[in-house]
Backbone atoms as SQL, in Angstrom:
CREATE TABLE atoms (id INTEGER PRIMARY KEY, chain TEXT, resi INTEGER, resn TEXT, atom TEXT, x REAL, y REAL, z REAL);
INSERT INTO atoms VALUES
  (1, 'A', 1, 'UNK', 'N', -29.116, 2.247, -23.406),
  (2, 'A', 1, 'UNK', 'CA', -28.120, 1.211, -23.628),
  (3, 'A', 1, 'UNK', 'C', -28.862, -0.081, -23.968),
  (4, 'A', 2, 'UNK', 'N', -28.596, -0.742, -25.214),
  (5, 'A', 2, 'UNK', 'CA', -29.119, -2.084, -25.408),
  (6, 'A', 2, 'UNK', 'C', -28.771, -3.311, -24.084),
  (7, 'A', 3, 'UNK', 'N', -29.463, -3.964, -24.029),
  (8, 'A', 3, 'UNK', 'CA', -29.620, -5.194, -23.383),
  (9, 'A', 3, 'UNK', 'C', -28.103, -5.756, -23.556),
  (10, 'A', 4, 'UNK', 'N', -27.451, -6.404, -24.516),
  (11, 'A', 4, 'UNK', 'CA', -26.064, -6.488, -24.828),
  (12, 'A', 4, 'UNK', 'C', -24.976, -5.611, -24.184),
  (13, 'A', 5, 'UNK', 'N', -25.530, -4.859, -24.270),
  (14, 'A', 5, 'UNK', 'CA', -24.308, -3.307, -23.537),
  (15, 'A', 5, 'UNK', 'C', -24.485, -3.243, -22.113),
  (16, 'A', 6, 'UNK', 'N', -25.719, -3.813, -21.489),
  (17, 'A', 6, 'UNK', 'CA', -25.491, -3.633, -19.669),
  (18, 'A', 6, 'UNK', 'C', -25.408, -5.054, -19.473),
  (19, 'A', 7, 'UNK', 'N', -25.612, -5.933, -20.297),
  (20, 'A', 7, 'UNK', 'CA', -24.823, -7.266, -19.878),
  (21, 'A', 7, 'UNK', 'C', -23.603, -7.747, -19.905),
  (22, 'A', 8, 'UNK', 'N', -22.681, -6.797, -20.811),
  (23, 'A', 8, 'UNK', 'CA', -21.295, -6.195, -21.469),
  (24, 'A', 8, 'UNK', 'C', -20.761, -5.554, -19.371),
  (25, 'A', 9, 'UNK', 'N', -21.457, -4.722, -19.255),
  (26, 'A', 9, 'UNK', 'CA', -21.257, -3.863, -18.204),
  (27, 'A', 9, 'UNK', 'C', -21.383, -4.454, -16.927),
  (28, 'A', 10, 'UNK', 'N', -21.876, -5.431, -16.462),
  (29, 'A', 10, 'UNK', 'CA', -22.468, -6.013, -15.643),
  (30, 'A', 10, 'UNK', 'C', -21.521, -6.689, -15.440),
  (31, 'A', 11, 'UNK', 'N', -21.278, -7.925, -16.466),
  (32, 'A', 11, 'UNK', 'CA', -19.488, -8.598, -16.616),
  (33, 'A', 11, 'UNK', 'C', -18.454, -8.287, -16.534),
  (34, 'A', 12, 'UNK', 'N', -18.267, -6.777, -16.771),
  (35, 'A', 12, 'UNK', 'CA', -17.058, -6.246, -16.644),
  (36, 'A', 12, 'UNK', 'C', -16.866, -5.538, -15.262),
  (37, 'A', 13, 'UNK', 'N', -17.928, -5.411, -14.085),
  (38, 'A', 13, 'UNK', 'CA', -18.170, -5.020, -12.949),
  (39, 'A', 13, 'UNK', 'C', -17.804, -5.621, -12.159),
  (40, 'A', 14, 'UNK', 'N', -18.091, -7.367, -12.379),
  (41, 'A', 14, 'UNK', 'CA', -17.765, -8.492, -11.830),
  (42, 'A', 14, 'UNK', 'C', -16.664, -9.024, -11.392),
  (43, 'A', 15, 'UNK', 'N', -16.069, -9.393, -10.577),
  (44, 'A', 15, 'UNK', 'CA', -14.908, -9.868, -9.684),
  (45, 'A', 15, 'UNK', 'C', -14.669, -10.725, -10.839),
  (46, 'A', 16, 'UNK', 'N', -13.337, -11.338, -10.767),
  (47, 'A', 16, 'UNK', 'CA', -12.880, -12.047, -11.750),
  (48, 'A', 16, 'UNK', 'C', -13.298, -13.704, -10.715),
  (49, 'A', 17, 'UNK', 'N', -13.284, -14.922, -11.266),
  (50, 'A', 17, 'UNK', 'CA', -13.688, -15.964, -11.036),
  (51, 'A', 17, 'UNK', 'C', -12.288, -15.903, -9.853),
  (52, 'A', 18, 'UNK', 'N', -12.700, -16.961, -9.105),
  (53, 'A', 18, 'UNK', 'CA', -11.688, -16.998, -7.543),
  (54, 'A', 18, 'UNK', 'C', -10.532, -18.012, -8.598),
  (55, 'A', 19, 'UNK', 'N', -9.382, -17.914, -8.023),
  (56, 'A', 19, 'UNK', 'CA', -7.938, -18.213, -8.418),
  (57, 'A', 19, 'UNK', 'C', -7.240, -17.246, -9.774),
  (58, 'A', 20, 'UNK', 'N', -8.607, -16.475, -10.434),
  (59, 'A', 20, 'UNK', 'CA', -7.764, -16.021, -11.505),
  (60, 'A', 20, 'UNK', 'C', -7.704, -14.412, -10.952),
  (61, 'A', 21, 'UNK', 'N', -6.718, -13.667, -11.797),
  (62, 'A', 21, 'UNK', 'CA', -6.684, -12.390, -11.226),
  (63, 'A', 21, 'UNK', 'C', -7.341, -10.858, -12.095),
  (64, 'A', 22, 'UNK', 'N', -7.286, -9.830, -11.770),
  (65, 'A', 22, 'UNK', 'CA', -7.617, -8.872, -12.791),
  (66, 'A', 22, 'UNK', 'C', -6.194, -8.134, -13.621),
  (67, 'A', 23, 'UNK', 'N', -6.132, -7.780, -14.487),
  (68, 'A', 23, 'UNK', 'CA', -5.257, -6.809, -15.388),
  (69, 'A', 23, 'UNK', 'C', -4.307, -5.980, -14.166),
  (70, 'A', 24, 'UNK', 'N', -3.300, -6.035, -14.458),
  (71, 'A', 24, 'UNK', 'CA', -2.321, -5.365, -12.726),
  (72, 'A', 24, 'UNK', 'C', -2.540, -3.941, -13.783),
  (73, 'A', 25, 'UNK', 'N', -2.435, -3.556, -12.441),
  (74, 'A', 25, 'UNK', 'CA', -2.374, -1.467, -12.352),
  (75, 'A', 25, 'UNK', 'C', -1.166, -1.033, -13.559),
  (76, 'A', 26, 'UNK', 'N', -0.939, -0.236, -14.177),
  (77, 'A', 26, 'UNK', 'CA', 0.354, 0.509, -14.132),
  (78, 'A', 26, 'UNK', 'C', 1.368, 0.889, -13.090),
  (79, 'A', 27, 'UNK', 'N', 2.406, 0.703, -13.546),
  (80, 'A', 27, 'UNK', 'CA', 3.715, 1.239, -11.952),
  (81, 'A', 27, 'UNK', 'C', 2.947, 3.080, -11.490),
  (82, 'A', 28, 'UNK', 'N', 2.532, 3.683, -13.211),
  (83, 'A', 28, 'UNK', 'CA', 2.266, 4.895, -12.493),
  (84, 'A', 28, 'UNK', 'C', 1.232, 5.027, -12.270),
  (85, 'A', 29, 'UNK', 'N', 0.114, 4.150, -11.926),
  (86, 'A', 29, 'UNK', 'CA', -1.186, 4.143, -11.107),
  (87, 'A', 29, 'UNK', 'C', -0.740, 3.661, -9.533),
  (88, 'A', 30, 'UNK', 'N', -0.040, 3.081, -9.790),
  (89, 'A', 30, 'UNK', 'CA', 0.649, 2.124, -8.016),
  (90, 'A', 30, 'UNK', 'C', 1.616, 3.331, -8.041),
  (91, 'A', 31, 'UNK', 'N', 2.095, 4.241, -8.245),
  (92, 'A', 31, 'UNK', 'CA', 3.508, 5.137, -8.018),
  (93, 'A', 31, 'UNK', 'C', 2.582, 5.835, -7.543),
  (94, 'A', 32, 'UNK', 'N', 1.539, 6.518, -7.887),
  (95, 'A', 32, 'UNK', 'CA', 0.192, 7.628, -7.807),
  (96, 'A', 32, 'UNK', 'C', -0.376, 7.220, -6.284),
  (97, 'A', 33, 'UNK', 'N', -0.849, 6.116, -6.013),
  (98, 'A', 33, 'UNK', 'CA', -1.216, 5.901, -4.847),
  (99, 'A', 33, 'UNK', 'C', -0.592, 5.826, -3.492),
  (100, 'A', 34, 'UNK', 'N', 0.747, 5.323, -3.921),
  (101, 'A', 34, 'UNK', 'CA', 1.423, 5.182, -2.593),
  (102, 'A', 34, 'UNK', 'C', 2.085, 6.573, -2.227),
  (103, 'A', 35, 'UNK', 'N', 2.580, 7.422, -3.694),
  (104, 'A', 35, 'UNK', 'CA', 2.582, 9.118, -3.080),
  (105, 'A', 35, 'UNK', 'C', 1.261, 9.292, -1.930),
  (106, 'A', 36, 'UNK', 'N', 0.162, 9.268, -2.594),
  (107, 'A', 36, 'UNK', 'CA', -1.099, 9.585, -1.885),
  (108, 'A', 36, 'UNK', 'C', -1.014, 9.412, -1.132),
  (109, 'A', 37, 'UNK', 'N', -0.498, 8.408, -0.032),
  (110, 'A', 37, 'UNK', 'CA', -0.773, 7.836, 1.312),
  (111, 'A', 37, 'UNK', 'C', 0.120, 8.453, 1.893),
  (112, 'A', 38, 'UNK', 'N', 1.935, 7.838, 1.400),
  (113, 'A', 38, 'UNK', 'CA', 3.079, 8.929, 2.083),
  (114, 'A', 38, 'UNK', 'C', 2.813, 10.029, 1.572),
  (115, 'A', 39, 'UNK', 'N', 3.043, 10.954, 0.681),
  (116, 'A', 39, 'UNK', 'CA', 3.081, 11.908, 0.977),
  (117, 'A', 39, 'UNK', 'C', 1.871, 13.314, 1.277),
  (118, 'A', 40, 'UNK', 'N', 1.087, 12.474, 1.217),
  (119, 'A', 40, 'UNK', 'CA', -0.171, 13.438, 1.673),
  (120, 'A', 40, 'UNK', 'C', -1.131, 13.058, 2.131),
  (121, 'A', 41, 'UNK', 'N', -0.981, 11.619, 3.075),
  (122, 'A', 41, 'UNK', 'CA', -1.426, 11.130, 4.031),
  (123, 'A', 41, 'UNK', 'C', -3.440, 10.839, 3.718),
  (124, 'A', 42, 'UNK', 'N', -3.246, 10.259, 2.516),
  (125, 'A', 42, 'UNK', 'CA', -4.782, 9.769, 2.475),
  (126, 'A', 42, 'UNK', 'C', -4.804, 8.584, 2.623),
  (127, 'A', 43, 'UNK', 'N', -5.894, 8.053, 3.513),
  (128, 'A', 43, 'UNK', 'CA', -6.049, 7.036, 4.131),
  (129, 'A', 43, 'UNK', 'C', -6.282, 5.929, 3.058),
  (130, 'A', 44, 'UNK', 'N', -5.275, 4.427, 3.189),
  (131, 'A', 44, 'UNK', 'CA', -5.442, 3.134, 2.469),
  (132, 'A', 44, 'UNK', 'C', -6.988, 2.740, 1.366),
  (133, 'A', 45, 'UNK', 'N', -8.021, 3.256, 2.836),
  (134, 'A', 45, 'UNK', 'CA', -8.997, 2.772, 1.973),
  (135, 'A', 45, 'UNK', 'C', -9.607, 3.622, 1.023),
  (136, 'A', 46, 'UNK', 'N', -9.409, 4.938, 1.460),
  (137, 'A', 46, 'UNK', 'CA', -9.886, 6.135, 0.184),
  (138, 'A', 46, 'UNK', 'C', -9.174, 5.600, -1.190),
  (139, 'A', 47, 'UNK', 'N', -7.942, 6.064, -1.055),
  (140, 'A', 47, 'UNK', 'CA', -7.482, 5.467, -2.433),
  (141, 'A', 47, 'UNK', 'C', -7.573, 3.810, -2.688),
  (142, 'A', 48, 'UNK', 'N', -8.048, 2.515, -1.643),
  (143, 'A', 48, 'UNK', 'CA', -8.242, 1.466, -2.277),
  (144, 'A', 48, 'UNK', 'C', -9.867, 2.010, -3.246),
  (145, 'A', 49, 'UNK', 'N', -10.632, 2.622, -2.625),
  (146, 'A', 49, 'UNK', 'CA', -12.271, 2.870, -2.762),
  (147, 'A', 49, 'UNK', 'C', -12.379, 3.279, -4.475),
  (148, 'A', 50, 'UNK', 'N', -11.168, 4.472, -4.726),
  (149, 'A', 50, 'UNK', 'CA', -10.851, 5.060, -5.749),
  (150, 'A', 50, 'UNK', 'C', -10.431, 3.873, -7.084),
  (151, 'A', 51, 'UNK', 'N', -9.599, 3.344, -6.643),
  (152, 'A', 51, 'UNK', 'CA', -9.381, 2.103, -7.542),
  (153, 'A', 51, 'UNK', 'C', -9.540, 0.830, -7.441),
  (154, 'A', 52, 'UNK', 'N', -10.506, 0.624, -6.854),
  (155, 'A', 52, 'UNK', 'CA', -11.083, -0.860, -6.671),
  (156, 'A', 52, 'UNK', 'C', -9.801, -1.734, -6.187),
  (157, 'A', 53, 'UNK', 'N', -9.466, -1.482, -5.540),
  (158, 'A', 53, 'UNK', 'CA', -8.559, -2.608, -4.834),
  (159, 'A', 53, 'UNK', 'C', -8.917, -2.684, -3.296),
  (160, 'A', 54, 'UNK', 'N', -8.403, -3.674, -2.724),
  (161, 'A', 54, 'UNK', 'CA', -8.659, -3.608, -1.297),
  (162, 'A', 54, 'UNK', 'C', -7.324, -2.812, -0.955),
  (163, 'A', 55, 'UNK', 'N', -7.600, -2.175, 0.929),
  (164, 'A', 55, 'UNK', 'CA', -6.838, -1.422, 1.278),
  (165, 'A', 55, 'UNK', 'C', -5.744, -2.043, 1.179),
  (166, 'A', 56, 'UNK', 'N', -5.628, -3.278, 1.551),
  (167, 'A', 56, 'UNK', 'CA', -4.587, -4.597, 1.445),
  (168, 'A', 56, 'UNK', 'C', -3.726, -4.889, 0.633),
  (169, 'A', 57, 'UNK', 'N', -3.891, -4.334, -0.503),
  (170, 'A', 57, 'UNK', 'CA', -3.216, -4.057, -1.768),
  (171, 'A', 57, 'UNK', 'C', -2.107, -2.701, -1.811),
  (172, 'A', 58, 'UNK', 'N', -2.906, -1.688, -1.600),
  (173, 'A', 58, 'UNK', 'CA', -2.002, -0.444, -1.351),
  (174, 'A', 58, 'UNK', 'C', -1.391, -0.827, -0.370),
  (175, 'A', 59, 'UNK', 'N', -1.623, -1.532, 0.778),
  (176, 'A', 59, 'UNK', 'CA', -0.294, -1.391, 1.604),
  (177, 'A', 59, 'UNK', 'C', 0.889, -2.229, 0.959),
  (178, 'A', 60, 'UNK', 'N', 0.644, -3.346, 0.478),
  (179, 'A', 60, 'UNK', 'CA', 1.404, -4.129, -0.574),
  (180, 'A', 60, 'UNK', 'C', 2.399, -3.393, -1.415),
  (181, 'A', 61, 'UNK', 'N', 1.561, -2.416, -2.128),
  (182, 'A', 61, 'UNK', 'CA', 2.087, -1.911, -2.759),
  (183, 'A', 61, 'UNK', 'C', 3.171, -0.861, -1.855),
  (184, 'A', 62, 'UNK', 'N', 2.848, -0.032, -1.384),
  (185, 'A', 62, 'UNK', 'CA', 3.253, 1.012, -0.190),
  (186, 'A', 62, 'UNK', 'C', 4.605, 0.034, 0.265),
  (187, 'A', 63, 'UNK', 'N', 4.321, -1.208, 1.117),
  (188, 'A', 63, 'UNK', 'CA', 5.429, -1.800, 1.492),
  (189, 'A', 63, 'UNK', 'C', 6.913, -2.258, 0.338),
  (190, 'A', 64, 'UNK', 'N', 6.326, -2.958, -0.789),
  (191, 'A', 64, 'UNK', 'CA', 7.221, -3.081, -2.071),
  (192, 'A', 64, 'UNK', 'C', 8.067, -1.447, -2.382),
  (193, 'A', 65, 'UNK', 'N', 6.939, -0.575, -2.476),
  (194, 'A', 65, 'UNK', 'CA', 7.780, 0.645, -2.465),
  (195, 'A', 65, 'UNK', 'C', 9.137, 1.334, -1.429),
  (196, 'A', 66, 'UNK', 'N', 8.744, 0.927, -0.371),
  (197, 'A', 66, 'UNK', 'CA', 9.887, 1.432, 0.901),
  (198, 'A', 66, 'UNK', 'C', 11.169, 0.476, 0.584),
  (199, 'A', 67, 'UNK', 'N', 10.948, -0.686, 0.294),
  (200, 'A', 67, 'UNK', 'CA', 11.548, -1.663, 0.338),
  (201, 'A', 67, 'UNK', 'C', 12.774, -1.621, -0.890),
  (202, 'A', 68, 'UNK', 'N', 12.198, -1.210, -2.757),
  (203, 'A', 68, 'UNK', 'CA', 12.622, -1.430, -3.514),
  (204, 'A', 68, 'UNK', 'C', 12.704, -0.413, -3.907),
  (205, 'A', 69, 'UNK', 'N', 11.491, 0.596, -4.008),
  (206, 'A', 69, 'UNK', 'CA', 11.570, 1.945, -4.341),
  (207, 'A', 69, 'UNK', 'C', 10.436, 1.843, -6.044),
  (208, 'A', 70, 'UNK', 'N', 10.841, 2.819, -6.852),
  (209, 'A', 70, 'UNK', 'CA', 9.864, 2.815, -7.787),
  (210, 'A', 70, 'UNK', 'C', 10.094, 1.127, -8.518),
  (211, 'A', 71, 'UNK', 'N', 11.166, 0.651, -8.796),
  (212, 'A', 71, 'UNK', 'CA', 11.297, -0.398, -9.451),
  (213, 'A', 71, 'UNK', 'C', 10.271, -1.331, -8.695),
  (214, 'A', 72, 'UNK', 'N', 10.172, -1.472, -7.799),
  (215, 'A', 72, 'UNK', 'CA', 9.536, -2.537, -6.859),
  (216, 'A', 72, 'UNK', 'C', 7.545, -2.647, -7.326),
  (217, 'A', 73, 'UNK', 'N', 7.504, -1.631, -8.091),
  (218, 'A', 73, 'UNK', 'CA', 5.927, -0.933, -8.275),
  (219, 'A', 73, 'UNK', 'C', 5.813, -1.815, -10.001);
């Protein structure tokens, strides 16, 4: 990989600057995870680990879901 391409990679690895945010999930990447947890009981942080989010997020998400249902995602 050129020098350009793991500095390309390196940036795109990187947390986004504090106050701004990253690109939101798809409903069916957030629909995908919170099955995972209800219905087949994998733990918050496996699937946060899986998609770079904190566990803190899936429960977010998880909670919006009980609450609103798929629309809520």
């Amino acid at each position: 990989m050129s020098k350009a391409g793991q500095e390309e990679q390196k940036r795109k690895s990187r947390p986004p600057p504090r106050g701004q945010r990253r690109e939101a999930y798809p409903g069916e990447v957030k629909l995908r995870a919170v099955r995972l947890h209800l219905e087949e009981g994998y733990p918050l942080e496996t699937i946060g680990r899986e998609l770079g989010v904190s566990k803190n997020t899936i429960y977010l998400w998880v909670k919006r879901y009980r609450s609103e249902g798929e629309e809520g995602l």
